[in-house]
C-alpha positions, 0 to 999 in steps of 0.5 A: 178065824182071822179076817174071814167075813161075809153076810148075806141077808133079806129085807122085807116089809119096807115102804118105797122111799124108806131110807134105811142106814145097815152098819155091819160090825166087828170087821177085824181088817183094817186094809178092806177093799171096802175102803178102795170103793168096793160096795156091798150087792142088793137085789130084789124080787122084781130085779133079780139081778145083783147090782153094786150099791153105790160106793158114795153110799158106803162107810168103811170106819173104826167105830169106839162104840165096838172096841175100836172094830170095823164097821161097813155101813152103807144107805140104801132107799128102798124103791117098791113097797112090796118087794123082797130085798137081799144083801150080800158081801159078794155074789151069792151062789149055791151049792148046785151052782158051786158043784156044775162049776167044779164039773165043768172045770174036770171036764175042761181038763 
């Protein structure tokens, strides 16, 4: 389907102050809240909060290397040797919390 993209995905085995470049392929939109500074989310294991990557830290671009598709790259340093990072288009949920919000709006109602 057209214009539908997402990503979410883990990161391990990292040393503290390895700066990694992502770049996520095959975007399809040329107007992207990514290009109005929106930035990808990361948290850890030890900061399990999910925190915005600085959007001076993110590229939105067409790339001839793809076919002229969009292309999200974004730098990030990681900090802590052991930790686990993720990395998500949007805040992650899961079915359970999808479901107690559902509930909660019929009960509302």
């Amino acid at each position: 389907p057209k214009y539908r993209l997402w990503f979410h995905f883990k990161v391990s085995n990292c040393k503290a102050g390895q700066r990694v470049l992502f770049s996520i392929m095959n975007f399809s939109k040329q107007r992207s809240l990514f290009r109005e500074g929106m930035s990808p989310l990361v948290c850890s294991s030890s900061r399990p909060r999910w925190e915005r990557i600085p959007p001076k830290n993110c590229f939105y671009y067409r790339s001839p290397k793809t076919n002229n598709a969009y292309v999200l790259s974004f730098v990030f340093v990681f900090d802590r040797e052991h930790d686990k990072y993720a990395f998500a288009y949007s805040y992650p949920f899961t079915y359970t919390h999808q479901q107690r919000l559902l509930a909660e709006l019929e009960w509302r109602q």
